[in-house]
GUVEX-418041 format. One record per atom (N, C-alpha, C): atom name; x negated, y negated, z; residue in three letters. Coordinates in steps of 0.2 Angstrom, whole numbers. Layout:
BEGIN
 site    c1    c2    c3 code
   CA     X     Y     Z  ALA
...
This chain:
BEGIN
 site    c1    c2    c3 code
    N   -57  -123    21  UNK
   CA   -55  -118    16  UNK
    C   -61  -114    14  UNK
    N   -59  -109    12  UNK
   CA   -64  -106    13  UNK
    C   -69  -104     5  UNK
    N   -75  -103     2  UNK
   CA   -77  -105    -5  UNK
    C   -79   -99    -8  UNK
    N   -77   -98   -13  UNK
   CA   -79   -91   -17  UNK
    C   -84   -93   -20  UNK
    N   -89   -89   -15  UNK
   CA   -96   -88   -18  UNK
    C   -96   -83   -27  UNK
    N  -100   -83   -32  UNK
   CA  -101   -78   -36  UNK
    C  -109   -78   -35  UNK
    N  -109   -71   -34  UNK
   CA  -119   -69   -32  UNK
    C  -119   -65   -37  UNK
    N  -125   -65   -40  UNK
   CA  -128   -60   -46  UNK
    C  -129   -53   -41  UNK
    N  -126   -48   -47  UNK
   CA  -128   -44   -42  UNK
    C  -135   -38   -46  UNK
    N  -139   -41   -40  UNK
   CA  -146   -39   -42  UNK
    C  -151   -39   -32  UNK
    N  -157   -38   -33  UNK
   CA  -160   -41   -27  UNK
    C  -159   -47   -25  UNK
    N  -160   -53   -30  UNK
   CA  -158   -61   -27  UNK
    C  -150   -59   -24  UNK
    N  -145   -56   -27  UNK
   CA  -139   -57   -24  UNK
    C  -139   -54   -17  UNK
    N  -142   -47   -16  UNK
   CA  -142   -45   -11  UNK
    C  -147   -48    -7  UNK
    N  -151   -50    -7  UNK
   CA  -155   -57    -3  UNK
    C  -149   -62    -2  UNK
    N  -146   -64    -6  UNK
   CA  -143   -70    -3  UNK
    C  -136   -68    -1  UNK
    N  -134   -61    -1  UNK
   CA  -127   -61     4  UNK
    C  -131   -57     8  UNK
    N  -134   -55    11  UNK
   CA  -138   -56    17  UNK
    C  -136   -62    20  UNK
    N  -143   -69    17  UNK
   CA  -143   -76    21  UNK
    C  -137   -76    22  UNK
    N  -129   -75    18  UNK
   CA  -123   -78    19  UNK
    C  -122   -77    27  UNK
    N  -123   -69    26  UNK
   CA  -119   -66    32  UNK
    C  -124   -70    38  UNK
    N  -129   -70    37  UNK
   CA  -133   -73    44  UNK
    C  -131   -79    46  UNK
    N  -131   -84    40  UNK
   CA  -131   -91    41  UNK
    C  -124   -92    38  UNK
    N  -123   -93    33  UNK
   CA  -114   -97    29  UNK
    C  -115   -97    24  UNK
    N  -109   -97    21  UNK
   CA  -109   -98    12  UNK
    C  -110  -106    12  UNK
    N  -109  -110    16  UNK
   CA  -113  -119    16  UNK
    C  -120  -119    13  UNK
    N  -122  -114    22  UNK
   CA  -128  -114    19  UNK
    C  -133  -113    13  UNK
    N  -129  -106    11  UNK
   CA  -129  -105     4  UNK
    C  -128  -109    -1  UNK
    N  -123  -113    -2  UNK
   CA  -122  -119    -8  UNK
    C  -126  -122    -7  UNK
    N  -125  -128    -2  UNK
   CA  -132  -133     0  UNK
    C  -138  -132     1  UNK
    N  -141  -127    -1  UNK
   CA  -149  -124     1  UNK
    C  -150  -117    -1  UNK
    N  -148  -113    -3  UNK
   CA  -152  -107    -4  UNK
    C  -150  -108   -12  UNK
    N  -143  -110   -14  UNK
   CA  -141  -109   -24  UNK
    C  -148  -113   -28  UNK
    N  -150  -116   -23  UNK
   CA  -155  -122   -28  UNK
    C  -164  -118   -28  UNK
    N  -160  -112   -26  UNK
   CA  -168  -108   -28  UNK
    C  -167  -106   -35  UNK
    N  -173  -103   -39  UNK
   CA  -173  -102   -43  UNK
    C  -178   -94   -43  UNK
    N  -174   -88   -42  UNK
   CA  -182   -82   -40  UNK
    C  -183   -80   -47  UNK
    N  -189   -76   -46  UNK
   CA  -193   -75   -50  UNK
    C  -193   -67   -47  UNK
    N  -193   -61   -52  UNK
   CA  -192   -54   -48  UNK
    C  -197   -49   -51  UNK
    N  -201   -47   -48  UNK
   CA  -205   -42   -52  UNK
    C  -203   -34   -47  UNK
    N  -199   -32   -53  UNK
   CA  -197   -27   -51  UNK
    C  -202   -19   -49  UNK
    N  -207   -19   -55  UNK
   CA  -214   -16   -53  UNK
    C  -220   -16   -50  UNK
    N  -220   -24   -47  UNK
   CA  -224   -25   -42  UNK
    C  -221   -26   -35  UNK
    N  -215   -25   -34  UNK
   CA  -210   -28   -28  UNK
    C  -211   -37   -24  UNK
    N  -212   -38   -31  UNK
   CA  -213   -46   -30  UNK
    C  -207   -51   -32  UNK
    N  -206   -54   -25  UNK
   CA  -200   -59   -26  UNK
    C  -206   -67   -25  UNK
    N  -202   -71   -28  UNK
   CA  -205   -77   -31  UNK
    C  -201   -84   -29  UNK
    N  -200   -88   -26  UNK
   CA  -195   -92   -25  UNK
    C  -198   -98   -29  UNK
    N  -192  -103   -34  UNK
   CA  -192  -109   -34  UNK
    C  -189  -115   -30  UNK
    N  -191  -120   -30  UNK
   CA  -186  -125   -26  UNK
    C  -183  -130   -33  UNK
    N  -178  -133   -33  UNK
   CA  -178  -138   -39  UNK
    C  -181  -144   -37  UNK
    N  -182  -145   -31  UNK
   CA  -186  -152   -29  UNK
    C  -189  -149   -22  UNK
    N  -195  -155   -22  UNK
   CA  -201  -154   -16  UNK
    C  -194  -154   -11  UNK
    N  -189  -158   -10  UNK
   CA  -186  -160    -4  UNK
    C  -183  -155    -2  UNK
    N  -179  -150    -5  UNK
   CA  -176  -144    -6  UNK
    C  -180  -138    -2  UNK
    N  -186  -139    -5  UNK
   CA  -192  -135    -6  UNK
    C  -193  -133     2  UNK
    N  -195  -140     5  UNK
   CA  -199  -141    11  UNK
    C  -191  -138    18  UNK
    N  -186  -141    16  UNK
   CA  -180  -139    22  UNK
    C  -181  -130    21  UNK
    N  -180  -128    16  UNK
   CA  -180  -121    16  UNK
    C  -186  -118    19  UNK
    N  -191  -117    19  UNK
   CA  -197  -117    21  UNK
    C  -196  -117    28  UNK
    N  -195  -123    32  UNK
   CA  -193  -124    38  UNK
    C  -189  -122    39  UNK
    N  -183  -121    38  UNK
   CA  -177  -116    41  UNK
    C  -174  -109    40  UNK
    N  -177  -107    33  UNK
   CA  -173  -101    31  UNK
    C  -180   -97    30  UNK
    N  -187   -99    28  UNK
   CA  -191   -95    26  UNK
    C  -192   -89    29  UNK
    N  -193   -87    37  UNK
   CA  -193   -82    41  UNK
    C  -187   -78    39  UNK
    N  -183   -80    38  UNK
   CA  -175   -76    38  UNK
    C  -176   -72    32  UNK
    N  -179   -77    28  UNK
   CA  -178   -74    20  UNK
    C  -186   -69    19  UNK
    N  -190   -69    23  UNK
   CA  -195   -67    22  UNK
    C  -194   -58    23  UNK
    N  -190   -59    31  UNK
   CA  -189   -54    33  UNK
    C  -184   -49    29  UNK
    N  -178   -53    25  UNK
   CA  -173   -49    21  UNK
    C  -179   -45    17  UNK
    N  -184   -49    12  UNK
   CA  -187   -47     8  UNK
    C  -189   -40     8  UNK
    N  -194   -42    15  UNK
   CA  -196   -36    15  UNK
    C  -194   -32    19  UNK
    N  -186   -31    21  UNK
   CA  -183   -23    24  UNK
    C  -181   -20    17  UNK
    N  -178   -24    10  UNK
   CA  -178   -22     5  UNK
    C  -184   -19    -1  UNK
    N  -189   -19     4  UNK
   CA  -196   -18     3  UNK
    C  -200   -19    -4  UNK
    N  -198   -28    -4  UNK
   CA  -202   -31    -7  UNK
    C  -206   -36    -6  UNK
    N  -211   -40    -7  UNK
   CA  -214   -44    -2  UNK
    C  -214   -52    -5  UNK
    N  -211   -58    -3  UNK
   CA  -208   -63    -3  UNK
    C  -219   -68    -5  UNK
    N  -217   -70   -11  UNK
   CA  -225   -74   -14  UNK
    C  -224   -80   -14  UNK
    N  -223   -82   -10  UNK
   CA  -223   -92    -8  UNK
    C  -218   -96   -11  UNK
    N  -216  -100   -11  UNK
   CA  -212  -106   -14  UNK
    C  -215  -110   -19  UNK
């Protein structure tokens, strides 16, 4: 079945229906909702948190390049986890 996502609509949302469309809305519930960004709209700085190291570390290894690159087609530059 399929889940209604509700995405802020802002850069994080457009960042993360981007990841949808690449990856899945699972993917999304299970690993990208558990970020916390952080957005400087003046610097074009986006800022990720993780809720836990374990969170932290799978995203990193799986999604970081994906999300890097979203960042900055949107032309902002993605400041570490």
């Amino acid at each position: 079945f399929p889940v209604t996502i509700i995405i802020q609509q802002d850069v994080w949302g457009d960042i993360c229906q981007k990841l949808i469309d690449v990856y899945d809305q699972y993917a999304y519930k299970n690993w990208l909702s558990k970020l916390t960004p952080t957005i400087n709209g003046n610097a074009k700085i986006v800022e990720l948190k993780a809720s836990n190291s374990f969170v932290k570390q799978w995203v990193e290894t799986n999604y970081r390049d994906t999300i890097q690159e979203i960042v900055e087609k949107l032309g902002f530059k993605l400041n570490g986890f």
